[in-house]
N, CA, C and O atoms as a printed pandas DataFrame, in Angstrom:
     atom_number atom_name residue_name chain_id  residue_number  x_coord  y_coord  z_coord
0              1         N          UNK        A               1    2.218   15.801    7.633
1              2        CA          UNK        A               1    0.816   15.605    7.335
2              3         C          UNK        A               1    0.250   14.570    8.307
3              4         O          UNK        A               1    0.785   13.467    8.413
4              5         N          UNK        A               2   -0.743   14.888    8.960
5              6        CA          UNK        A               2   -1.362   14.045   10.057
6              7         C          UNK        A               2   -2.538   13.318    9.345
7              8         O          UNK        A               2   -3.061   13.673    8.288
8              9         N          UNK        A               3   -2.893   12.135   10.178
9             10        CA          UNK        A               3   -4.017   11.157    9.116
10            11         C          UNK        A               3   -5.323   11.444    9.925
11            12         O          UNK        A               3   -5.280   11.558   11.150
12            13         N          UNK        A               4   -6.139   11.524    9.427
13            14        CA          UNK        A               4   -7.108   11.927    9.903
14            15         C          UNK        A               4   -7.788   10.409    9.564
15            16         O          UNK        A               4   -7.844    9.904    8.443
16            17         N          UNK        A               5   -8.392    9.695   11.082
17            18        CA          UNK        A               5   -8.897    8.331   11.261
18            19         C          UNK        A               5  -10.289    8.252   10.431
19            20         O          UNK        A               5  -10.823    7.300    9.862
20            21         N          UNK        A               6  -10.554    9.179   10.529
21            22        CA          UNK        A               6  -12.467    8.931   10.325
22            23         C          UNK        A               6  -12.353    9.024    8.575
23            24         O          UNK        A               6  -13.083    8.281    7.919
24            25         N          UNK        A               7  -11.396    9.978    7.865
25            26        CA          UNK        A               7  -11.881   10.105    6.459
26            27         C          UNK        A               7  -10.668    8.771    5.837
27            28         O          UNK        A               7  -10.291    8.708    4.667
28            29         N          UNK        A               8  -10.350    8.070    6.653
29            30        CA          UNK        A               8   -8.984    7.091    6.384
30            31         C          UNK        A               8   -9.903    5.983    5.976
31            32         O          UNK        A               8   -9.895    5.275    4.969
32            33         N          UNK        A               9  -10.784    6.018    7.127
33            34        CA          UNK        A               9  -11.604    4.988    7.172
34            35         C          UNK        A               9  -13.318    4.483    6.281
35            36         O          UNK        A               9  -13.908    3.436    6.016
36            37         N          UNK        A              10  -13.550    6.069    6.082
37            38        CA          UNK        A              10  -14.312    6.114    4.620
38            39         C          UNK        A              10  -13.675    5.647    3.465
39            40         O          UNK        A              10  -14.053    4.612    2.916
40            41         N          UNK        A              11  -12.544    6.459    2.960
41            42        CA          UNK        A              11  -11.693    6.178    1.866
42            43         C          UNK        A              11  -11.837    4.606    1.927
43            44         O          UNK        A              11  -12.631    4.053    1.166
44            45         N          UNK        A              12  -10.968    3.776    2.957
45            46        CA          UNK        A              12  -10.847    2.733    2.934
46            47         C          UNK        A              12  -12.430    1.870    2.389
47            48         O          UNK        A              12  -12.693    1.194    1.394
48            49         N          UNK        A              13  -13.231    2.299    3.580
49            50        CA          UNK        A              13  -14.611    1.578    2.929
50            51         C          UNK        A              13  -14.829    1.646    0.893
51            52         O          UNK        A              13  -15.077    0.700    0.146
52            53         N          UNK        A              14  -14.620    3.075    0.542
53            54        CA          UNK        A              14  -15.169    3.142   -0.578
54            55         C          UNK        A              14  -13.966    2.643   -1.648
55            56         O          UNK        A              14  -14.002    2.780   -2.871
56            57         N          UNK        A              15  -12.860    2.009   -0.830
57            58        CA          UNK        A              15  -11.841    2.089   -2.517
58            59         C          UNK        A              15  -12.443    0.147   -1.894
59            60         O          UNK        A              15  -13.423   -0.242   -2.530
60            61         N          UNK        A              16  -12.155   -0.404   -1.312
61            62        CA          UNK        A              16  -12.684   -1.803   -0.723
62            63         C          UNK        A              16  -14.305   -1.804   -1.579
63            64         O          UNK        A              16  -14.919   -2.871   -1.532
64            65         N          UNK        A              17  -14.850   -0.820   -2.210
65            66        CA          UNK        A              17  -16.137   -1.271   -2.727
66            67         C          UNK        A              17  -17.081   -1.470   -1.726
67            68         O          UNK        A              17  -18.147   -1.860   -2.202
68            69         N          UNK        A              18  -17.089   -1.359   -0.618
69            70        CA          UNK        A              18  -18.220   -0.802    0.665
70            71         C          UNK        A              18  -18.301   -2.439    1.458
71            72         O          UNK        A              18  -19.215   -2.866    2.163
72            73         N          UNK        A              19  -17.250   -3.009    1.132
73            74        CA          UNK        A              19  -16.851   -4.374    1.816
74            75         C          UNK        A              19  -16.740   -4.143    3.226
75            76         O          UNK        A              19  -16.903   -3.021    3.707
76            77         N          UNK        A              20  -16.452   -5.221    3.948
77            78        CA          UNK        A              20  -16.792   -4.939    5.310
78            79         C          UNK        A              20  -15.147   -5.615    5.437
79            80         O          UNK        A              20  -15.057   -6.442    6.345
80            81         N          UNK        A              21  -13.609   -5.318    4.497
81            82        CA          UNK        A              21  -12.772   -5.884    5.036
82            83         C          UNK        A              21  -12.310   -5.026    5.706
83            84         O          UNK        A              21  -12.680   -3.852    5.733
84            85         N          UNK        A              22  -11.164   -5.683    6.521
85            86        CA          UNK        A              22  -10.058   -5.092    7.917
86            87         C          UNK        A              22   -9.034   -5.307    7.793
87            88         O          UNK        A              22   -8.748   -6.330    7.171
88            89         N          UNK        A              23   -8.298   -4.721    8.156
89            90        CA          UNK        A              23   -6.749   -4.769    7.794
90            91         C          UNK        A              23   -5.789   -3.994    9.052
91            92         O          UNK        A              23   -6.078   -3.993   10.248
92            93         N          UNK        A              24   -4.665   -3.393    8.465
93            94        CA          UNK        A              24   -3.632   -3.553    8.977
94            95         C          UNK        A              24   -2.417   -2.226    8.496
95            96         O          UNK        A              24   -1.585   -2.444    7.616
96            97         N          UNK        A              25   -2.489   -1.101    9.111
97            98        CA          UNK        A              25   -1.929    0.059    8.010
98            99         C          UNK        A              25   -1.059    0.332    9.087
99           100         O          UNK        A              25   -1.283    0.540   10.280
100          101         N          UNK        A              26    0.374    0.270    8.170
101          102        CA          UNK        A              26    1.750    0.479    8.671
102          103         C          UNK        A              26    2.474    1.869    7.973
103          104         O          UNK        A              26    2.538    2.298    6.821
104          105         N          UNK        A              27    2.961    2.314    9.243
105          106        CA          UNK        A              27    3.470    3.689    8.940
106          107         C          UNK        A              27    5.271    3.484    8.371
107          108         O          UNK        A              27    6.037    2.892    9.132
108          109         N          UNK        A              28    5.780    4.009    7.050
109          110        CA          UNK        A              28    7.006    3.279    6.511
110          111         C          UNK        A              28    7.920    4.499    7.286
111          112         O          UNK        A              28    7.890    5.727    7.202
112          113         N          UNK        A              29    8.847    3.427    8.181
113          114        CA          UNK        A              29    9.837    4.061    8.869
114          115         C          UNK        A              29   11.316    3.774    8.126
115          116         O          UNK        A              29   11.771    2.663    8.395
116          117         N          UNK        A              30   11.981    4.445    7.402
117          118        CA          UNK        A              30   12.675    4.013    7.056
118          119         C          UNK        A              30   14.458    4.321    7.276
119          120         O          UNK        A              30   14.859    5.475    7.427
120          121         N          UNK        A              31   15.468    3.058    7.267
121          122        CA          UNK        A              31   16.090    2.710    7.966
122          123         C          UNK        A              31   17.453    4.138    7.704
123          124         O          UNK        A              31   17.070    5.095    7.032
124          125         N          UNK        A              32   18.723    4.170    8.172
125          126        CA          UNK        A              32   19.019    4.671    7.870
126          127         C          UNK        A              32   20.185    4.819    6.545
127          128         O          UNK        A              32   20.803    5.813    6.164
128          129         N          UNK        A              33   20.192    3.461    6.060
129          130        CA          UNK        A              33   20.300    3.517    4.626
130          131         C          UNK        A              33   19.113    3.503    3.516
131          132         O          UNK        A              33   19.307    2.947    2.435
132          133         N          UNK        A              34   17.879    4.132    3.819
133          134        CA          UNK        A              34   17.348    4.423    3.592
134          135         C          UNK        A              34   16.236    3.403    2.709
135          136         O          UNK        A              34   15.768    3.687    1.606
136          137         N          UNK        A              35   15.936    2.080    3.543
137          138        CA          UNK        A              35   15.233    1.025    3.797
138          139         C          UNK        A              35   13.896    0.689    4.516
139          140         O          UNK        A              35   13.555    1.116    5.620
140          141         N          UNK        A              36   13.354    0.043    3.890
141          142        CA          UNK        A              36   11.964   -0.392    4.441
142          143         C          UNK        A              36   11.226   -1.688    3.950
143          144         O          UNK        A              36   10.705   -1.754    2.836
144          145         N          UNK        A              37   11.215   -3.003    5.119
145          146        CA          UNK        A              37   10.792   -3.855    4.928
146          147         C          UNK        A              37    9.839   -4.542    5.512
147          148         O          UNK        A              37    9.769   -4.157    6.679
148          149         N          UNK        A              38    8.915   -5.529    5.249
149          150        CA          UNK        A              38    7.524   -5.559    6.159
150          151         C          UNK        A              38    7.528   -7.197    5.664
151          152         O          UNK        A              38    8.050   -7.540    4.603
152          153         N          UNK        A              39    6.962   -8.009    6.461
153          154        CA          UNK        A              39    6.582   -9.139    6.347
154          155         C          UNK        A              39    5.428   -9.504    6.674
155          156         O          UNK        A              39    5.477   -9.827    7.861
156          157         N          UNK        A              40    4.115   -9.668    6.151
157          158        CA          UNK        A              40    3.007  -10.015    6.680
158          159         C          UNK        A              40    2.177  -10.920    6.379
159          160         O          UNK        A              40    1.849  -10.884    5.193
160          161         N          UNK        A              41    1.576  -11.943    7.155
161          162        CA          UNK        A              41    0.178  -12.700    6.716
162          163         C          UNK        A              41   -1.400  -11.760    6.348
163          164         O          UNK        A              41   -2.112  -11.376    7.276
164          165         N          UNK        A              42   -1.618  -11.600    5.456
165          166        CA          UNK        A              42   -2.556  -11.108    4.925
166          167         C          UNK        A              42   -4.073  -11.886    4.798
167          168         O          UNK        A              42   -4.254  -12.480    3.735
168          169         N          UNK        A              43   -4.792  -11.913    5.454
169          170        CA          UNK        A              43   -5.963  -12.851    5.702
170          171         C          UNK        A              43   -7.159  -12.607    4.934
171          172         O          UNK        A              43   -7.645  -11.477    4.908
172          173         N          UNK        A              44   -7.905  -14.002    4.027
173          174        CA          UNK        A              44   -9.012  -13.203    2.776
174          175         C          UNK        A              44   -9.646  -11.716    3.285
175          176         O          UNK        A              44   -9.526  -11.380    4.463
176          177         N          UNK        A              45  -10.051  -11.205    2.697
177          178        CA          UNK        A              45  -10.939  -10.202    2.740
178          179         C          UNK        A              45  -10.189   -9.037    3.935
179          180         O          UNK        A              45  -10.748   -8.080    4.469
180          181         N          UNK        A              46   -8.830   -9.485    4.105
181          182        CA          UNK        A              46   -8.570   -8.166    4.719
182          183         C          UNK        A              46   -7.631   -7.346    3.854
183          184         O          UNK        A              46   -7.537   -7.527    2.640
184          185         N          UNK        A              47   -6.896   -6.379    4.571
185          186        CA          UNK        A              47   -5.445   -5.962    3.591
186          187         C          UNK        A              47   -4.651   -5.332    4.419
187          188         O          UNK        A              47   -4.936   -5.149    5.602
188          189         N          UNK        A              48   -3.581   -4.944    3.864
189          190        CA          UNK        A              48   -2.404   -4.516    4.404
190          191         C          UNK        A              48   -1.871   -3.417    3.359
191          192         O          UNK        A              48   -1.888   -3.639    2.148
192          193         N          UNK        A              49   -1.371   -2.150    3.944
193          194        CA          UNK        A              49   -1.363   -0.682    3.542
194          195         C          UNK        A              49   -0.020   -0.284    4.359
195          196         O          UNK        A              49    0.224   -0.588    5.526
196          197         N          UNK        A              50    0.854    0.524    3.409
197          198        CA          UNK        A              50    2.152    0.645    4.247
198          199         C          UNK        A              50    2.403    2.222    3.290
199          200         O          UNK        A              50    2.748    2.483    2.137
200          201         N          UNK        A              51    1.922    3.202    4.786
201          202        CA          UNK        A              51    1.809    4.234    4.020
202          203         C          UNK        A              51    3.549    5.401    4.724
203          204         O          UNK        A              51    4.323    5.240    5.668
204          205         N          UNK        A              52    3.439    6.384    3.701
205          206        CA          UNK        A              52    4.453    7.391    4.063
206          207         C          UNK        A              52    4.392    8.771    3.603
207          208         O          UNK        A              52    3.684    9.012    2.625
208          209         N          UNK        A              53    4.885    9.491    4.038
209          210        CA          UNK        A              53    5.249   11.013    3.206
210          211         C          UNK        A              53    6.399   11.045    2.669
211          212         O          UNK        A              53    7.487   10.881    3.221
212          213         N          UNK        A              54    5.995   11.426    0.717
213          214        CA          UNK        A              54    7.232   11.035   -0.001
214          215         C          UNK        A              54    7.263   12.630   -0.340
215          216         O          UNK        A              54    6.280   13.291   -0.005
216          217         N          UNK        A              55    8.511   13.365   -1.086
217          218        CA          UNK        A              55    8.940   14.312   -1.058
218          219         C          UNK        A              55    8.955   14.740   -2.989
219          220         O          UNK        A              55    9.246   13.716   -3.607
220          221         N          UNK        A              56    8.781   15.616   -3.678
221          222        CA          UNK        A              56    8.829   15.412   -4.788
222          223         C          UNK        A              56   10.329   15.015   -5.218
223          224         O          UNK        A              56   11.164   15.209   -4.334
224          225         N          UNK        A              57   10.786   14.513   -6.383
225          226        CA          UNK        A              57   12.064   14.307   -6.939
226          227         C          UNK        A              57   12.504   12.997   -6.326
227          228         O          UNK        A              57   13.649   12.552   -6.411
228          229         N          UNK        A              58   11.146   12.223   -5.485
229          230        CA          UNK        A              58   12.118   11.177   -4.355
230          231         C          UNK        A              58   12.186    9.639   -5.433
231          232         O          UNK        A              58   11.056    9.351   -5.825
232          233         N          UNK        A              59   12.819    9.080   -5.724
233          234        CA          UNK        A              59   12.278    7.482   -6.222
234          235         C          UNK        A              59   12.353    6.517   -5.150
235          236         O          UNK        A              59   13.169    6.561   -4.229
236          237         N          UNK        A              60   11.242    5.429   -5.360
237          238        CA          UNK        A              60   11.321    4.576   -4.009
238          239         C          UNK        A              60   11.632    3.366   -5.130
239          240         O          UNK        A              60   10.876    3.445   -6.098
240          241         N          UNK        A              61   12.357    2.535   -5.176
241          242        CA          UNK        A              61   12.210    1.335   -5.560
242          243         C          UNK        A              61   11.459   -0.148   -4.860
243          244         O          UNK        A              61   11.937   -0.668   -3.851
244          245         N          UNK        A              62   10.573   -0.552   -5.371
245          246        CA          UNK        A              62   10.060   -1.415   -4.439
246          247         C          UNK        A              62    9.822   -2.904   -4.993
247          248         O          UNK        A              62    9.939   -3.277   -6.160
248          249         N          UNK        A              63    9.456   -3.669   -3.856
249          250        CA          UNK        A              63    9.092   -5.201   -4.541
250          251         C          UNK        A              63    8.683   -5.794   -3.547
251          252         O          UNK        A              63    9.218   -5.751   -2.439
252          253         N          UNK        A              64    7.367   -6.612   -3.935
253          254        CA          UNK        A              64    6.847   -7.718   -3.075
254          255         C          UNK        A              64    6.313   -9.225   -3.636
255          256         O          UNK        A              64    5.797   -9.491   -4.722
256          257         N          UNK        A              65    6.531   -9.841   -2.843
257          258        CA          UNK        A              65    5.906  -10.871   -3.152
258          259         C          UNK        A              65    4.916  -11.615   -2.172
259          260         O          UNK        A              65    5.147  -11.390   -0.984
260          261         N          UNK        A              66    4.064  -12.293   -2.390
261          262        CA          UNK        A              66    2.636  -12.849   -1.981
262          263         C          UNK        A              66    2.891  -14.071   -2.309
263          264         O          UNK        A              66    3.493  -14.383   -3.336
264          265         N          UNK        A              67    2.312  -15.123   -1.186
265          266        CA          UNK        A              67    1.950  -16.614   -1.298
266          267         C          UNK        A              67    1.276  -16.946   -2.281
267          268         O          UNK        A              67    1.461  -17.891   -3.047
268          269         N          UNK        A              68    0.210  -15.917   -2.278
269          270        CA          UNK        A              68   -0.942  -16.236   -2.773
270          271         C          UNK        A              68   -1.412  -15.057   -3.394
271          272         O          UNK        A              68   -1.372  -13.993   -2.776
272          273         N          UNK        A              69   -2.067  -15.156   -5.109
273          274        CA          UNK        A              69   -2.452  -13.465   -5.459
274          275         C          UNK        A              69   -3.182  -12.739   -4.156
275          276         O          UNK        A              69   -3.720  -13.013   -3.083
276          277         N          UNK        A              70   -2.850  -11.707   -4.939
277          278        CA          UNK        A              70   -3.380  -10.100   -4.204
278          279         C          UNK        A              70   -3.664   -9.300   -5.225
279          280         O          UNK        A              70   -3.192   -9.315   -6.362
280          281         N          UNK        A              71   -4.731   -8.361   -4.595
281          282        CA          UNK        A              71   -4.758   -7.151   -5.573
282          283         C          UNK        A              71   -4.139   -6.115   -5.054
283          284         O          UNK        A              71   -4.132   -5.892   -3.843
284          285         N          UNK        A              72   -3.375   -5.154   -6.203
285          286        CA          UNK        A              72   -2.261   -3.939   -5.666
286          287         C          UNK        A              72   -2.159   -3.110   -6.321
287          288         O          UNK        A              72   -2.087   -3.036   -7.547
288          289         N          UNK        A              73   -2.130   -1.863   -4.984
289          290        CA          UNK        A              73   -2.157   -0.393   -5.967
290          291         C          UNK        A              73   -1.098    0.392   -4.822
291          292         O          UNK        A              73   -0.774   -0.141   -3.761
292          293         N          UNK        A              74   -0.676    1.640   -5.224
293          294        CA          UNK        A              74    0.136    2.543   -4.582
294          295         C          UNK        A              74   -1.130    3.605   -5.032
295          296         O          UNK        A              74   -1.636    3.690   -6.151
296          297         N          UNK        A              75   -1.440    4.294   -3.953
297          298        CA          UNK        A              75   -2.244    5.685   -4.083
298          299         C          UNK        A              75   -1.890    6.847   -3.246
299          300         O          UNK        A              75   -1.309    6.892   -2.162
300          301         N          UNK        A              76   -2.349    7.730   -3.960
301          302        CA          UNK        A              76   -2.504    8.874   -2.756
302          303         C          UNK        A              76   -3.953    9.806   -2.858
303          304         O          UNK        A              76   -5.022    9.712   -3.461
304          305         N          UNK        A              77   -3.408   10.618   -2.034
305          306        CA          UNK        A              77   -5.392   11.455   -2.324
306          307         C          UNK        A              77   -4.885   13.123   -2.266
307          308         O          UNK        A              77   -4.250   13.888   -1.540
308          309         N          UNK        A              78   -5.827   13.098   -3.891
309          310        CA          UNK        A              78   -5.944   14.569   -4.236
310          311         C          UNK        A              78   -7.417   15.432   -3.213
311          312         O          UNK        A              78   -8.358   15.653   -3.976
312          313         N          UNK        A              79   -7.562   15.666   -2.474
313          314        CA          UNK        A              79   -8.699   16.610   -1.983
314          315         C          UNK        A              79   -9.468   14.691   -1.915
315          316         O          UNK        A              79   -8.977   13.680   -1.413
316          317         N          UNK        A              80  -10.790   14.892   -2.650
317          318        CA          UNK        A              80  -11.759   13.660   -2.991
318          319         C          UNK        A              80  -11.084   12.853   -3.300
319          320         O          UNK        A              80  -10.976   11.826   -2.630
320          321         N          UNK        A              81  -10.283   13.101   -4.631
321          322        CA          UNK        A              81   -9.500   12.147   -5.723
322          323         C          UNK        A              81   -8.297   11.308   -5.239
323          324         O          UNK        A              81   -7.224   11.816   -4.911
324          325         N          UNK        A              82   -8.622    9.670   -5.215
325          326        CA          UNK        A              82   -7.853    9.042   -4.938
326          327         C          UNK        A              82   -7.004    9.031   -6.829
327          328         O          UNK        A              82   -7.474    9.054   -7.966
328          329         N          UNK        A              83   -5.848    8.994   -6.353
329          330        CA          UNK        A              83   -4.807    8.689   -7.440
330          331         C          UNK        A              83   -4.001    7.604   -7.497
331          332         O          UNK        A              83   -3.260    7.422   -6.531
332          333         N          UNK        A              84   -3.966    6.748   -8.511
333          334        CA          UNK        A              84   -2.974    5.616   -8.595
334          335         C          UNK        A              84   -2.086    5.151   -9.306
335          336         O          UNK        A              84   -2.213    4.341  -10.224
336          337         N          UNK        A              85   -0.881    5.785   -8.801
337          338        CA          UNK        A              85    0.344    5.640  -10.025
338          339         C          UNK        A              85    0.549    3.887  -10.221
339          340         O          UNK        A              85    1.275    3.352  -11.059
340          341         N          UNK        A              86   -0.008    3.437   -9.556
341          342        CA          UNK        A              86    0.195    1.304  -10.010
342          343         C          UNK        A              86   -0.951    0.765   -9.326
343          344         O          UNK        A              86   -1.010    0.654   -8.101
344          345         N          UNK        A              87   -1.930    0.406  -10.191
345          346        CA          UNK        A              87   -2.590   -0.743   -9.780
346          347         C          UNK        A              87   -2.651   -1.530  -10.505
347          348         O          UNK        A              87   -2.578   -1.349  -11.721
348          349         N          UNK        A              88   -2.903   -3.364   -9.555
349          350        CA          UNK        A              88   -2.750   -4.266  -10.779
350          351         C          UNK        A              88   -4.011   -5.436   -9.455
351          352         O          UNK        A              88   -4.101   -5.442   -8.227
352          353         N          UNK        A              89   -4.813   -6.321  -10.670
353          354        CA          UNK        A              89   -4.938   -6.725   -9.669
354          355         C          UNK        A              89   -5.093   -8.822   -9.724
355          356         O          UNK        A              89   -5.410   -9.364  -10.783
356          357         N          UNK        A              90   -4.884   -9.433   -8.787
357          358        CA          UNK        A              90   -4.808  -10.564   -8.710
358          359         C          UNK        A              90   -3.226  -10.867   -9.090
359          360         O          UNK        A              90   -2.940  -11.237  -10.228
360          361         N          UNK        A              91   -1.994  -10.649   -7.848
361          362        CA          UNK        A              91   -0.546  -11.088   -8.561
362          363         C          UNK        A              91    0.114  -11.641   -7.349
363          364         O          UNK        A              91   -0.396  -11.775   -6.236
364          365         N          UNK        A              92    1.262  -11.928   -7.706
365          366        CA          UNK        A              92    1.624  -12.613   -6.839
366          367         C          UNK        A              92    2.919  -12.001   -6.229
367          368         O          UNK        A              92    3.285  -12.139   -5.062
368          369         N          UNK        A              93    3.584  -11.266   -7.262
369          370        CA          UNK        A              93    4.652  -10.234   -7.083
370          371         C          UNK        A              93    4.743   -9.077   -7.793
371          372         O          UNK        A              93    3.712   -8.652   -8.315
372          373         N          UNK        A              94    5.660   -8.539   -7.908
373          374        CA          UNK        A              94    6.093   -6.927   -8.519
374          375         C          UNK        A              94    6.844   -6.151   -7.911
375          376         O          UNK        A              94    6.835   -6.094   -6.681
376          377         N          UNK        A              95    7.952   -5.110   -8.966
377          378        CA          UNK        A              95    8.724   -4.662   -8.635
378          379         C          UNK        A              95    8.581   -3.442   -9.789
379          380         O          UNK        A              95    8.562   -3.482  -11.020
380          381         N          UNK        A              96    8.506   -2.530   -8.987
381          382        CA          UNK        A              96    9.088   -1.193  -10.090
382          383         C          UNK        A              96   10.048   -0.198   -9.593
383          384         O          UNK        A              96   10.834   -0.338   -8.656
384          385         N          UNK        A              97    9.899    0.702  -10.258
385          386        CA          UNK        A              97   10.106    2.144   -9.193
386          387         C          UNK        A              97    9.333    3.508   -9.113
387          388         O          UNK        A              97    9.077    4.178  -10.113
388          389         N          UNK        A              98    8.985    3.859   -7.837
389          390        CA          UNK        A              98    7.918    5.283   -7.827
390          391         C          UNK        A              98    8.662    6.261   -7.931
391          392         O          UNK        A              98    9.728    6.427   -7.338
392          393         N          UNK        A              99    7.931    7.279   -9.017
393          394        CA          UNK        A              99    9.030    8.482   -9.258
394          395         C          UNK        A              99    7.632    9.743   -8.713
395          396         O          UNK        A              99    6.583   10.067   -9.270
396          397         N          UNK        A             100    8.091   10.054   -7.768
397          398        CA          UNK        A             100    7.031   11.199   -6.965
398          399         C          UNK        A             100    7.295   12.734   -7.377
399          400         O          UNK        A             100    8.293   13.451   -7.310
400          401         N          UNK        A             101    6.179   12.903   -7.763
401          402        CA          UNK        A             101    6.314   14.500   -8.656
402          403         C          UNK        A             101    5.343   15.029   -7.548
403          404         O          UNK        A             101    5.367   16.243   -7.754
404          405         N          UNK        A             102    4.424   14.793   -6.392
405          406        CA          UNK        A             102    4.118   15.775   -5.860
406          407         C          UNK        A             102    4.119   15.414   -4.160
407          408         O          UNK        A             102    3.761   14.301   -3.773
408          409         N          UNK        A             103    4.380   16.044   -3.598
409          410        CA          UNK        A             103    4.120   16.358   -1.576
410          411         C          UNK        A             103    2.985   15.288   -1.559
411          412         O          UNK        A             103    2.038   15.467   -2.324
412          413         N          UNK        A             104    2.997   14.462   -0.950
413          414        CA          UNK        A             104    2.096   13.428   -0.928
414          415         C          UNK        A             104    2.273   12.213    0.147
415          416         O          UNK        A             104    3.331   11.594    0.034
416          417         N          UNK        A             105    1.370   11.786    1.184
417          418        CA          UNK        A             105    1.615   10.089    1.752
418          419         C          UNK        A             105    1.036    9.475    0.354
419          420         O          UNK        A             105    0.011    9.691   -0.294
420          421         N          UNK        A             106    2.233    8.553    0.172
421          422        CA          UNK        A             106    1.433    7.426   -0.642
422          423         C          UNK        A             106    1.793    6.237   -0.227
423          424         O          UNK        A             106    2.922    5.817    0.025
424          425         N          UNK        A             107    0.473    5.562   -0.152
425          426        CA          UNK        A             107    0.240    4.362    0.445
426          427         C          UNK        A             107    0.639    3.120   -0.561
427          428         O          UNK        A             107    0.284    3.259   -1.731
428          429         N          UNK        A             108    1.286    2.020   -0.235
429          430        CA          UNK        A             108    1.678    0.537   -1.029
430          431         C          UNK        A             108   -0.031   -0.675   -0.296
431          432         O          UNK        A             108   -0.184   -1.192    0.811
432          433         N          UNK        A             109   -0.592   -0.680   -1.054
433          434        CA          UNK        A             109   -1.867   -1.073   -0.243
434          435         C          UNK        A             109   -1.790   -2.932   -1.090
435          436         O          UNK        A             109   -1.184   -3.038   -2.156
436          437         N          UNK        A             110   -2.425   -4.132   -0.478
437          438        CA          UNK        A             110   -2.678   -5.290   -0.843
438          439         C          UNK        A             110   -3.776   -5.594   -0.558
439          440         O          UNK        A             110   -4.146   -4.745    0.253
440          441         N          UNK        A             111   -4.663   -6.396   -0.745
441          442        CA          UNK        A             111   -6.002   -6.630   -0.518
442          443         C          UNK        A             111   -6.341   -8.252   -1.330
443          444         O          UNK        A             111   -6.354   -8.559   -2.522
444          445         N          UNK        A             112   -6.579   -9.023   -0.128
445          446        CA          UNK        A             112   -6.610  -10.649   -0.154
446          447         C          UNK        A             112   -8.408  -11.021   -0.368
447          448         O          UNK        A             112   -9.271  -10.896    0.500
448          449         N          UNK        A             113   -8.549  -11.375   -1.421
449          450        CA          UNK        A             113   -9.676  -11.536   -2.150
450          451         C          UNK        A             113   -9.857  -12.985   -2.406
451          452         O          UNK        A             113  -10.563  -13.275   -3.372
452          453         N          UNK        A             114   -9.196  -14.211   -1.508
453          454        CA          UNK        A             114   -8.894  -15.113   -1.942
454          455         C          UNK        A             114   -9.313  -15.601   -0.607
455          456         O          UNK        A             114   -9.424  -14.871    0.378
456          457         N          UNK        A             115   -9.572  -17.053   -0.630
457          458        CA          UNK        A             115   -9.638  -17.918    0.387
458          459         C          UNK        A             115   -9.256  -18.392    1.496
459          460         O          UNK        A             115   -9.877  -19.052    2.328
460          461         N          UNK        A             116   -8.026  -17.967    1.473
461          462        CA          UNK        A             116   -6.855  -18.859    2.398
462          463         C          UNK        A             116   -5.516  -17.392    2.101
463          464         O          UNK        A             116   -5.140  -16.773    1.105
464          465         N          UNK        A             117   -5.241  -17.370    3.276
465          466        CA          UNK        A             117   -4.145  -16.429    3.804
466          467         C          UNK        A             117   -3.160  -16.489    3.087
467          468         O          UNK        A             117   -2.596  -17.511    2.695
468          469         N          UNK        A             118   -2.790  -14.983    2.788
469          470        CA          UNK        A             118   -1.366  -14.825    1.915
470          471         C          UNK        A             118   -0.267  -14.239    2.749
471          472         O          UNK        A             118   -0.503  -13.159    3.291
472          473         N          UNK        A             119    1.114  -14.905    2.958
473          474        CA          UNK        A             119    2.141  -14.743    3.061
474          475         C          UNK        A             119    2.745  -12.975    1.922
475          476         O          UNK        A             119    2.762  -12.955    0.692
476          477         N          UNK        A             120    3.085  -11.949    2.703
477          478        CA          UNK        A             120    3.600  -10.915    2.191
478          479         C          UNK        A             120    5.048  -10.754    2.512
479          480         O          UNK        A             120    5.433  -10.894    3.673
480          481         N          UNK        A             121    6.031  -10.408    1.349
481          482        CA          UNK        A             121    7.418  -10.021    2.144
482          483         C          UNK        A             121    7.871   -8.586    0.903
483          484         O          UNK        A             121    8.360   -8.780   -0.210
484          485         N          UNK        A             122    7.578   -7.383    1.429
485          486        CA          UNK        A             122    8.062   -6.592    0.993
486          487         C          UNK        A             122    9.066   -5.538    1.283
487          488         O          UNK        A             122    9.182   -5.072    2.416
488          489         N          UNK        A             123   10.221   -4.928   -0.311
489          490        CA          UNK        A             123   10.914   -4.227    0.713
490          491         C          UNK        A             123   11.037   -3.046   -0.357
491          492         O          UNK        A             123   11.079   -3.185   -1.580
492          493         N          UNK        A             124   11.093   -1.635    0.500
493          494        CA          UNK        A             124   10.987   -0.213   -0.382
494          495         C          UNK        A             124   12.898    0.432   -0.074
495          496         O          UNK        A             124   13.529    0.463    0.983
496          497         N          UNK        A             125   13.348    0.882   -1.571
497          498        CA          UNK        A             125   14.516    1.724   -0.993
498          499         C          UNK        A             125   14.558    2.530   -1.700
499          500         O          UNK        A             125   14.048    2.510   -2.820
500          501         N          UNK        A             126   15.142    3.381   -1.236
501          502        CA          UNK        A             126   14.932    4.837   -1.683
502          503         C          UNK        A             126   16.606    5.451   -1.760
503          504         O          UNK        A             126   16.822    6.616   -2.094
């Protein structure tokens, strides 16, 4: 599935609430024990998005933690319909596991709503 920039970048405007933040979207390459980890400074009003193509039947186990709250969701997009198997918002960490029932990129997205730069260290295994 190829990303198409221009409707990436609507989406983004309208789930951001028509904010003028910027960010940072990482494609999850993952290792060959079947790993994926990201470390990032996350700056107010921007975010950071670490997207992939998951397979049905796949579980990802994941966890991050933040300096500083964040707001956080995992989505994907039906046609229009953004979908969100986890959002939470204002935290500082979390850990679950994604159990993917359909052909889908779904994105691990953060979004710094806060003053002063957040420290991110997350890692996905599958």
């Amino acid at each position: 599935m190829k990303w198409n920039p221009h409707l990436l970048a609507l989406f983004l405007g309208l789930t951001l609430g028509g904010a003028h933040a910027k960010g940072k979207i990482v494609d999850i390459r993952w290792s060959n024990e079947g790993r994926f980890g990201h470390e990032a400074s996350v700056n107010p009003n921007e975010f950071l998005e670490l997207c992939g193509d998951l397979a049905p039947g796949s579980t990802v186990a994941w966890r991050f933690s933040a300096s500083k709250p964040v707001d956080f969701n995992i989505h994907y997009h039906l046609g229009p319909e953004v979908v969100f198997p986890e959002k939470r918002s204002q935290i500082a960490s979390g850990a679950a596991d994604l159990r993917v029932s359909l052909q889908q990129i779904y994105c691990w997205m953060w979004t710094n709503k806060g003053a002063s730069a957040s420290t991110l260290q997350v890692e996905l295994r599958r």
